[in-house]
TORZANU-95927 format. One record per residue (C-alpha): residue number from 1; residue in one letter; x, y, z. Coordinates in nm, 4 decimals, decimal comma, padded with zeros to 6 digits. Each point is the difference from the previous one (the first is absolute). Example, Ala and Ser with C-alpha at 12.3 -4.5 7.8 and 13.67 -1.06 7.14 Angstrom:
2
(atom 1 "A" (01,2300 -00,4500 00,7800));
(atom 2 "S" (00,1370 00,3440 -00,0660));
This chain:
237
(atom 1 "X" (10,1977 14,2441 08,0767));
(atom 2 "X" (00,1493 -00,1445 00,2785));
(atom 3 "X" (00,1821 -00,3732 00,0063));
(atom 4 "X" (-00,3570 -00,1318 00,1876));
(atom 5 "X" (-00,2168 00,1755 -00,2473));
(atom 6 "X" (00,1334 -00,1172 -00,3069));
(atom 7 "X" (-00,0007 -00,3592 00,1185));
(atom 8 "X" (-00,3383 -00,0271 00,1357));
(atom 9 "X" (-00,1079 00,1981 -00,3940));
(atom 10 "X" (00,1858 -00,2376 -00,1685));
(atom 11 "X" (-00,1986 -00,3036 00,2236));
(atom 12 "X" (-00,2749 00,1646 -00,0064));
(atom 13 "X" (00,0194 00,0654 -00,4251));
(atom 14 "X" (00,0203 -00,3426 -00,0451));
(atom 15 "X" (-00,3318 -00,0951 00,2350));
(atom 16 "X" (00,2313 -00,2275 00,2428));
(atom 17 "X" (-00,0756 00,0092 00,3353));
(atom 18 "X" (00,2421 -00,0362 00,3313));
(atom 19 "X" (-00,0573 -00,3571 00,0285));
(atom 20 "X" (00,0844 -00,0694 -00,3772));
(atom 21 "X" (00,2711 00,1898 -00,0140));
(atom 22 "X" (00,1226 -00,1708 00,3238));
(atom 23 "X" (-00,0413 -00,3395 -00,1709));
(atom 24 "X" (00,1407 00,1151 -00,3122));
(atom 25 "X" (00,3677 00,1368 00,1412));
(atom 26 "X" (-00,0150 -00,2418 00,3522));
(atom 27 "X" (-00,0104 00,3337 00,2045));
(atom 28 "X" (-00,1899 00,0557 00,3207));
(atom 29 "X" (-00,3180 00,1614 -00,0367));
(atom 30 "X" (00,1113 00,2906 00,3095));
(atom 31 "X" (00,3411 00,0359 -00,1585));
(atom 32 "X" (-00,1987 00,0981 -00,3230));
(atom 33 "X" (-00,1873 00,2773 00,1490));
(atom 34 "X" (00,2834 00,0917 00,1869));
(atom 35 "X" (00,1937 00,0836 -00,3523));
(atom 36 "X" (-00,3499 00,1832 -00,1754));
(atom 37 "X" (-00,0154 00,2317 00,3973));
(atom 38 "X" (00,3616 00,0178 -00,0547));
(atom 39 "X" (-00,0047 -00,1288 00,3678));
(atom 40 "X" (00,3459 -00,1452 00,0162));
(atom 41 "X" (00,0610 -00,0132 00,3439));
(atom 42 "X" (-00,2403 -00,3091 00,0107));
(atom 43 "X" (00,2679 -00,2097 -00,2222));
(atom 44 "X" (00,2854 -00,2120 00,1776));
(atom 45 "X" (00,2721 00,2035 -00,1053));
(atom 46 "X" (00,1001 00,2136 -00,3041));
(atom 47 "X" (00,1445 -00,2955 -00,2080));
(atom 48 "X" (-00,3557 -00,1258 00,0439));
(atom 49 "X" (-00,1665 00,3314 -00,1359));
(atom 50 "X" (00,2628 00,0055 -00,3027));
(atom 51 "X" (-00,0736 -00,3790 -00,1081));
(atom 52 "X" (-00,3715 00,0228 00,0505));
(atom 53 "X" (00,0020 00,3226 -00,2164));
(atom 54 "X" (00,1688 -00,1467 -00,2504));
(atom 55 "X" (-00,2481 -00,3029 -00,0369));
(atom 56 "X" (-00,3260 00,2058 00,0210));
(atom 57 "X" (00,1465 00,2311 -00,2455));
(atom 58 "X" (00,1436 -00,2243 -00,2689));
(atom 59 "X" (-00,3493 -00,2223 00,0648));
(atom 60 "X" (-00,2168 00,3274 -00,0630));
(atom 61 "X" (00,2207 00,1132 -00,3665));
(atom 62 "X" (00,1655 00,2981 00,1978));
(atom 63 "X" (00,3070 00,0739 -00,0314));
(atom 64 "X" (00,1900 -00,1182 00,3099));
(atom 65 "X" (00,3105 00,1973 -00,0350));
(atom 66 "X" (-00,1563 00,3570 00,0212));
(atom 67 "X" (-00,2057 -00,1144 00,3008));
(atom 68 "X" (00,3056 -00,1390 00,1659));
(atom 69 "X" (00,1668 00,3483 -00,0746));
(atom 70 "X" (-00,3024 00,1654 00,1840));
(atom 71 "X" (00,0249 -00,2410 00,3173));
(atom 72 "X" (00,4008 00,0333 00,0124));
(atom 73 "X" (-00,1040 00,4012 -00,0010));
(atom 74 "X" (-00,2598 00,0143 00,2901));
(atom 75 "X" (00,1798 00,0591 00,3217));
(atom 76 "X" (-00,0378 -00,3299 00,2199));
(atom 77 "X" (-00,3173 -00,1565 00,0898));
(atom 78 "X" (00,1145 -00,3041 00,2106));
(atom 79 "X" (00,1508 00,0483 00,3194));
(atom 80 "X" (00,3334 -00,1955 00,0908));
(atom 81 "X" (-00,0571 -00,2883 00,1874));
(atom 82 "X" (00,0802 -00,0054 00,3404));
(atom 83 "X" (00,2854 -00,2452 00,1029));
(atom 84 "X" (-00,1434 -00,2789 00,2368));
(atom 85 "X" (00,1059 00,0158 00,3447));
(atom 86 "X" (00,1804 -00,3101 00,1042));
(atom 87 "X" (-00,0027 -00,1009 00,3615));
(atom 88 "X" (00,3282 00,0059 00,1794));
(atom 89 "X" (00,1822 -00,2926 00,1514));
(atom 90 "X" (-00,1110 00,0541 00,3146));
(atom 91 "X" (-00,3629 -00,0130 -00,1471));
(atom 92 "X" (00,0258 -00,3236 -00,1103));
(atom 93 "X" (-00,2077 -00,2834 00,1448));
(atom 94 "X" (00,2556 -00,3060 00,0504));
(atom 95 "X" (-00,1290 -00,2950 -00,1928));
(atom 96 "X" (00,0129 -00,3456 00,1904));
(atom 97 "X" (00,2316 -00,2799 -00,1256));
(atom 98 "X" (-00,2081 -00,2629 -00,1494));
(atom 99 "X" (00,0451 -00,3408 00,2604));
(atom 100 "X" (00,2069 -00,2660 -00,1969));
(atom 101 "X" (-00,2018 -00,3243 -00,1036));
(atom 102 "X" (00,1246 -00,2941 00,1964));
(atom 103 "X" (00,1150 -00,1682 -00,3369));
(atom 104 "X" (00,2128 -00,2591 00,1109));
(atom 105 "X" (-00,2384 -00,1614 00,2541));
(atom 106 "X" (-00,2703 00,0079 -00,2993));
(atom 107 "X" (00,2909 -00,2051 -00,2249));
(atom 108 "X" (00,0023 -00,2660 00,2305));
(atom 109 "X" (-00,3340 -00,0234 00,0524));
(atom 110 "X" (-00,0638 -00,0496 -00,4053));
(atom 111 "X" (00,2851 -00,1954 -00,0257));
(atom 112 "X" (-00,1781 -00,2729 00,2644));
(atom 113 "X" (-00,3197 00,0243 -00,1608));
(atom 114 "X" (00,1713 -00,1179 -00,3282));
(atom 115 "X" (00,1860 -00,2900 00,1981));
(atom 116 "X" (-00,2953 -00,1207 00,1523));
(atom 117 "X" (-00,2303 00,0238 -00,3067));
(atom 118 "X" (00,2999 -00,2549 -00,1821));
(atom 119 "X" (-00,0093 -00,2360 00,2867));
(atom 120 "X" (-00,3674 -00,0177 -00,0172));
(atom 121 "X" (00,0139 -00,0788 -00,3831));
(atom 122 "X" (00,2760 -00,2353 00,0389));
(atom 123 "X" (-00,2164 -00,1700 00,2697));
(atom 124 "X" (-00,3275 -00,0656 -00,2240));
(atom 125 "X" (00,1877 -00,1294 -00,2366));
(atom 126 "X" (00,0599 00,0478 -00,3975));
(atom 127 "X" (-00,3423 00,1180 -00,1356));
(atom 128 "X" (-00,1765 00,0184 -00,4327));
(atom 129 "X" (-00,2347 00,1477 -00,1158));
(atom 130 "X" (-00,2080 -00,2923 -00,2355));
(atom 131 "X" (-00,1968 00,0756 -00,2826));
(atom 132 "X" (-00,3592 -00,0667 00,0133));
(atom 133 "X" (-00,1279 -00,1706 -00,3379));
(atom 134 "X" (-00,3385 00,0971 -00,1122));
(atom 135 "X" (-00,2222 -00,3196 -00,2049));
(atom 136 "X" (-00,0518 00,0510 -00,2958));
(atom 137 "X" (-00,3292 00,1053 -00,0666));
(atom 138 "X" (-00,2906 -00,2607 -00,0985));
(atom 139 "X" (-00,0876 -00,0724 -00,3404));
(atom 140 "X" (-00,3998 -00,0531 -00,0476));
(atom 141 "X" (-00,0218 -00,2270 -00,3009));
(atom 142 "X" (-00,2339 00,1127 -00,2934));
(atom 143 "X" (00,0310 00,4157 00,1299));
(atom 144 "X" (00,0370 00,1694 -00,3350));
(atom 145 "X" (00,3643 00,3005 00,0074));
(atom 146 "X" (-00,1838 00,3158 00,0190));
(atom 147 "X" (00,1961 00,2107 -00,2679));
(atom 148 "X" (00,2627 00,2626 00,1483));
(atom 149 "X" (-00,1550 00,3517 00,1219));
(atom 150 "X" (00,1212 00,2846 -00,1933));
(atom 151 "X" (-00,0155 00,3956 00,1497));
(atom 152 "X" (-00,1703 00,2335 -00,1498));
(atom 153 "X" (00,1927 00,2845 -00,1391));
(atom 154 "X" (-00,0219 00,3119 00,1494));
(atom 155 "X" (-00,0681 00,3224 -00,2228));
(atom 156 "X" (00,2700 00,2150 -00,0044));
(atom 157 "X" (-00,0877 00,4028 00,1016));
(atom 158 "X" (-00,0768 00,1689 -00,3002));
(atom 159 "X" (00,3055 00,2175 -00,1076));
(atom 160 "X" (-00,0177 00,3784 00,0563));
(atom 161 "X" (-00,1646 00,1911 -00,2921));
(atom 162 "X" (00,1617 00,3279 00,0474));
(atom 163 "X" (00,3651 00,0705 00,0835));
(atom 164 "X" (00,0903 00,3754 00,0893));
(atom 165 "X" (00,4011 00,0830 -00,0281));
(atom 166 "X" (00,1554 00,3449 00,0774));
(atom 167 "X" (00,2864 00,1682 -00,0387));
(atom 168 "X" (00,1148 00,3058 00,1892));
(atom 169 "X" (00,2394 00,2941 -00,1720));
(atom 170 "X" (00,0015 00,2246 00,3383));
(atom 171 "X" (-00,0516 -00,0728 00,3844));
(atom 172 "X" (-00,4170 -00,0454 -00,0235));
(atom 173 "X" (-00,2871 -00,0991 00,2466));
(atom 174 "X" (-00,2484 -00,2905 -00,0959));
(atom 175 "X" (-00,3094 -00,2044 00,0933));
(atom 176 "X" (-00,0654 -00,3191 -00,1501));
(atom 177 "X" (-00,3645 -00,1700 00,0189));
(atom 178 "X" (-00,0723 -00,3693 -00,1096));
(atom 179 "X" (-00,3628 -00,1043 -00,0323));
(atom 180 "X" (-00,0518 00,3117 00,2380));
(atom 181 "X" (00,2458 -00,1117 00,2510));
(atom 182 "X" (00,3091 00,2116 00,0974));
(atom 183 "X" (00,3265 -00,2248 -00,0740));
(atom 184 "X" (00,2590 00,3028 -00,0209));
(atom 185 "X" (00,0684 00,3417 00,1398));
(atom 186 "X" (00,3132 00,1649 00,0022));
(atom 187 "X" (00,2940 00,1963 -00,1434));
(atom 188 "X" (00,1532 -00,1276 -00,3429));
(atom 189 "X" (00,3895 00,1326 -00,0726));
(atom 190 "X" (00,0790 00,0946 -00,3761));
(atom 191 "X" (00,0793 -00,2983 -00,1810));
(atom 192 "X" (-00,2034 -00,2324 00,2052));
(atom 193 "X" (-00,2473 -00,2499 -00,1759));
(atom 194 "X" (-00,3268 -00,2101 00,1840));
(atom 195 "X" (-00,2222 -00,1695 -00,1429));
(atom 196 "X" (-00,3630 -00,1157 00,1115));
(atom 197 "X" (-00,2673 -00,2425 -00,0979));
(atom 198 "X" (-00,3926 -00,0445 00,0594));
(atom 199 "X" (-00,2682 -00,2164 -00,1282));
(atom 200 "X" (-00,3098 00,2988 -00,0737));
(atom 201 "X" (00,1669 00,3810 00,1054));
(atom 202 "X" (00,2996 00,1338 00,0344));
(atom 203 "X" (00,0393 00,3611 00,1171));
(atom 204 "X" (00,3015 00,2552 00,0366));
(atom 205 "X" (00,0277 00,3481 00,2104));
(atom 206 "X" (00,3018 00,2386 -00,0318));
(atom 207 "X" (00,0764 00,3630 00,1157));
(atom 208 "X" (00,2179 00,0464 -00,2966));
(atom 209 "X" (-00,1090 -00,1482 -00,3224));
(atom 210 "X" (00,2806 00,1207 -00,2279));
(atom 211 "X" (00,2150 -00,2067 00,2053));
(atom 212 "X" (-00,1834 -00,3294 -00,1017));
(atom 213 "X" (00,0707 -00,2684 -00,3302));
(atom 214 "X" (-00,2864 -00,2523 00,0429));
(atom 215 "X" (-00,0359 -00,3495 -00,2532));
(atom 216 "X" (-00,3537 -00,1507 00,0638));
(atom 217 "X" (00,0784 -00,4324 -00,1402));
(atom 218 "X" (00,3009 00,1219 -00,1404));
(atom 219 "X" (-00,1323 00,2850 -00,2195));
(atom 220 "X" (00,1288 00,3896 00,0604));
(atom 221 "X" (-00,2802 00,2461 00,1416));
(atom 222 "X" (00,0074 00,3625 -00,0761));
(atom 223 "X" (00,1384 00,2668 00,2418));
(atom 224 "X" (-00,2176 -00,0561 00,3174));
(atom 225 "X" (00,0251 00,4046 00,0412));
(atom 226 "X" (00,2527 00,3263 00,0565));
(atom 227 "X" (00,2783 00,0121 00,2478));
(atom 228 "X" (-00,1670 00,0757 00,3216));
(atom 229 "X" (-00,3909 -00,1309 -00,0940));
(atom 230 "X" (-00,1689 -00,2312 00,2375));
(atom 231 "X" (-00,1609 -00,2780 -00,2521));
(atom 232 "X" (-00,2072 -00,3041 00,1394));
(atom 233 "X" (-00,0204 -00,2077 -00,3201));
(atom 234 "X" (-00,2371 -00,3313 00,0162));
(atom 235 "X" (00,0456 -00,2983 -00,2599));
(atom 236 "X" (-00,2577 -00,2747 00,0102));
(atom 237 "X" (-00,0211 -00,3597 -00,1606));
C-alpha cells in the first residue's frame, strides 16, 4: 500500500470523514486529499508535505517514521519555485514627495486662538458654579412609614447532575454532547484531561476507544473499547 492508501484505510477504519479529520489535526480539507491521492504537487512546498504527514499520521495511530521514510524515497513531487522577477531600476515608477504641512503658520494661528479665548475670560469676569439646594420634602402629618421593601430572592440554576471527565493515554479524536448539544470536537494529546457537565445526557464519540479513561461524578468506568474501536457511549440522569 501506498503512503495515500494507508492513510485514507486508517481514516476510513476508524469511520472519520475529511471534514473530521480536518477539525481534528487543523489541516485543510484539499491538503488532506492531496496526502490520501498522494497528490503532492498541490502542497506549498515539501516542508509543508513532511509536517502535514507527520500530523495526519501520528493523528490516525500510524507510524510516522516509516511513512516519512517512504516520502523521503519517492523521487520529487513538488516543483522548485520559480524566483520572482523583480523590475529593474529603470522600471520603477518614481513616487511623488509628499507636500510639507505649513506647520508653523498653523502654530500661530492656535497660539491666537488661545490668547484671545484668555482675554475673553478675563473680560467676563471671575465666574462659580453655585449649588442648587433641593427642599426638603413635605411631611403629611398622621401618614403611617410604610415598612422597607425587601427583593425577592432569585433561585439559583439548579447544579449540573452529571459531570463527564476524560483522560487521554494516546493522541485520540472525540465528540462531546450535553443535553444533545455539541460542546466539544477535537484532538486530545496523551496526558490531556477535560472534563464536562450536563443537567439530563451526556454523550461521548471516539475513533479509538482503547485510548480513553472516563470517571462519570467521580467514579471510574470500564474500558470504553479496543485500541482502534469507534464507541459512542450515552450516560443519562
Amino acid at each position: 500500500m501506498g503512503i495515500g492508501e494507508q492513510l485514507r484505510a486508517a481514516r476510513e477504519a476508524r469511520g472519520i470523514s475529511l471534514e473530521e479529520a480536518a477539525a481534528g489535526t487543523r489541516i485543510k480539507r484539499l491538503y488532506l486529499e492531496a496526502l490520501e491521492n498522494e497528490a503532492f504537487s498541490l502542497l506549498p512546498s515539501s516542508a509543508h508535505v513532511r509536517g502535514f504527514l507527520r500530523r495526519y499520521a501520528r493523528w490516525l495511530g500510524l507510524d510516522e517514521a516509516v511513512l516519512l521514510a517512504e516520502w523521503d524515497g519517492m523521487p520529487a513531487a513538488i516543483p522548485p519555485t520559480q524566483p520572482s522577477r523583480m523590475p529593474s531600476m529603470f522600471e520603477l515608477t518614481r513616487i511623488p514627495a509628499r507636500p510639507a504641512l505649513p506647520w508653523r503658520p498653523l502654530v500661530m494661528i492656535g497660539l491666537a486662538i488661545l490668547l484671545l479665548a484668555g482675554v475673553f475670560g478675563l473680560a467676563r469676569g471671575p465666574w462659580r458654579v453655585r449649588s442648587l439646594g433641593l427642599p426638603p420634602a413635605p411631611t403629611v402629618p398622621g401618614a403611617a412609614s410604610l415598612p422597607p421593601t425587601t427583593s425577592t430572592p432569585v433561585s439559583a440554576a439548579p447544579a449540573p447532575a452529571l459531570r463527564l471527565e476524560v483522560e487521554a493515554s494516546e493522541h485520540v479524536w472525540i465528540r462531546i454532547r450535553a443535553d444533545d448539544q455539541v460542546v466539544y470536537q477535537g484532538l486530545l494529546r496523551p496526558g490531556e484531561t477535560r472534563t464536562w457537565e450536563a443537567r439530563s445526557s451526556l454523550q461521548l464519540e471516539t475513533g479509538n476507544a482503547a485510548a480513553l479513561q472516563v470517571r462519570i461524578n467521580g467514579r471510574p468506568e470500564s474500558p470504553l473499547g479496543g485500541r482502534g474501536e469507534i464507541v459512542r457511549r450515552t450516560w443519562s440522569r
